[in-house]
VOGU-3710 file (C-alpha; in Angstrom, 3 decimals, decimal comma):
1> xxxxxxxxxx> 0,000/0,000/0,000  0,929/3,848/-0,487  -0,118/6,584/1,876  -0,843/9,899/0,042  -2,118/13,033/1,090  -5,252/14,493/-0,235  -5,697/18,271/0,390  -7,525/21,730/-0,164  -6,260/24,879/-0,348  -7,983/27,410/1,741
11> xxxxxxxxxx> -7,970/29,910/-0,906  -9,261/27,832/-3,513  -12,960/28,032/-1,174  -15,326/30,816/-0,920  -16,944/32,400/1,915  -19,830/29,528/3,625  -21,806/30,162/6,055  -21,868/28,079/9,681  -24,926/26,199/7,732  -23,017/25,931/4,542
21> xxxxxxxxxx> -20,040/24,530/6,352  -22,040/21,988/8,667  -23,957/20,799/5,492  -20,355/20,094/3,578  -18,764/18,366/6,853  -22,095/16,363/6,737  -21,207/15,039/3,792  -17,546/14,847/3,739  -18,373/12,613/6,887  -19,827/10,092/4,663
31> xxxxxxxxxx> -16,709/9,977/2,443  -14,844/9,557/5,621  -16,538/7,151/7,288  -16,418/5,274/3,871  -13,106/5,431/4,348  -12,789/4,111/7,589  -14,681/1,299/6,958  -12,402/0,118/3,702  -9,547/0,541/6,195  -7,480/3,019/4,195
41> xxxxxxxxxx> -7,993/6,190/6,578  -4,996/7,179/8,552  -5,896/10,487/9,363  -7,895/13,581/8,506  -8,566/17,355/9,676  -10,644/19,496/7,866  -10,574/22,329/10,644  -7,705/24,459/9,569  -7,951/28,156/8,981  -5,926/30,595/7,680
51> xxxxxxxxxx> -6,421/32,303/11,156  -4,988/29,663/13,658  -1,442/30,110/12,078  0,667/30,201/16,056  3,945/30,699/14,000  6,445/30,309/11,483  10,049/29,155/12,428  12,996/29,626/10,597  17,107/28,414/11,144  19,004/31,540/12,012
61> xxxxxxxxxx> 22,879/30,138/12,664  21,593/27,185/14,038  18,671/28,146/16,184  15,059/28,172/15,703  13,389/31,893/15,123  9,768/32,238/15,463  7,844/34,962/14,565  3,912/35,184/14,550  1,915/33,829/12,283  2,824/33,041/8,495
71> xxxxxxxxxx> 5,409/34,874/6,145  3,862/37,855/4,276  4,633/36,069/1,247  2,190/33,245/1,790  -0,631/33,328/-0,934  -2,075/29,647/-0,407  -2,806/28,249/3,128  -3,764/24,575/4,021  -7,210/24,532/4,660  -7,761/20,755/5,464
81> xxxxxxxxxx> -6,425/17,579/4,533  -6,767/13,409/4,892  -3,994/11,176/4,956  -4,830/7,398/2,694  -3,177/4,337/2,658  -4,030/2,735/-0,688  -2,510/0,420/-3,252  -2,376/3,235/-6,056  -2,555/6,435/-7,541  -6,130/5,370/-9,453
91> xxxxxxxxxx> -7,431/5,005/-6,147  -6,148/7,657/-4,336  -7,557/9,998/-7,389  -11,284/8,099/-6,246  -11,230/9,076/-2,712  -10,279/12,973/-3,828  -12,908/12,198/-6,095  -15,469/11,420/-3,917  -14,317/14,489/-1,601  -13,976/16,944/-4,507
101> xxxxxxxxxx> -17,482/16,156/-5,112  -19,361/16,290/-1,597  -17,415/19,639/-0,526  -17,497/20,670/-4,330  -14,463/22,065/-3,128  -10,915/21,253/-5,591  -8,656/18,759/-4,235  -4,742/17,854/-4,734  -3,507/14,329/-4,389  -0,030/14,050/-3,201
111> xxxxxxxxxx> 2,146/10,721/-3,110  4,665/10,282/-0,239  8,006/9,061/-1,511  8,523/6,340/1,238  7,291/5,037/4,847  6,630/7,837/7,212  7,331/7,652/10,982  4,195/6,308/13,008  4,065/7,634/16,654  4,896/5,480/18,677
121> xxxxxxxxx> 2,578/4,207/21,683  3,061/6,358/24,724  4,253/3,027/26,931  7,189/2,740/24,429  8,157/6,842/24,580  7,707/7,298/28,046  10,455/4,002/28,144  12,789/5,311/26,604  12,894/8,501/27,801
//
């Protein structure tokens, strides 16, 4: 299996309002829970907003430097995304498919090169601490 990333770009979506936007989690939820039941889910948030940004960081002679919220120069923002695990990219472009359709909202798949790190259970950190 390959995990890819399916995401939206907050720009790329109009204004909704509260009942707009519980109507389109209503049915993104059905995608989702599609999802979970096939088993290819790992994880999904679609409650970003351009306005919970904390900070940006950046490597100044070897230390971190934040700074509020994003760089000036920022013109798209991540407004929401859903991690897959699925045997190809036909069936990765189904699932943003079926999300592209019940937000009517664009989507971008993305393929990760290789295995990510999986967090590991809190038994096992707190261990090896």
């Amino acid at each position: 299996m390959t995990q890819y990333l399916i995401t939206f770009n907050d720009e790329w979506v109009q204004e909704h309002t509260d009942d707009q936007l519980r109507d389109k989690a209503a049915a993104a939820r059905v995608v989702l829970e599609e999802m979970q039941e096939q088993g290819v889910l790992i994880f999904t948030n679609g409650g970003l907003d351009a306005d919970t940004a904390i900070c940006s960081v950046v490597a100044q002679e070897g230390r971190p430097v934040f700074t509020d919220g994003p760089f000036v120069e920022t013109k798209e923002h991540l407004g929401g995304f859903c991690a897959v695990d699925v045997p190809d990219d036909e069936t990765a472009r189904y699932w943003a498919g079926r999300l592209a359709v019940a937000l009517d909202w664009p989507q971008e798949v993305h393929r990760f090169r290789g295995n990510g790190h999986e967090r590991r259970p809190l038994a096992n950190r707190t261990e090896q601490a």
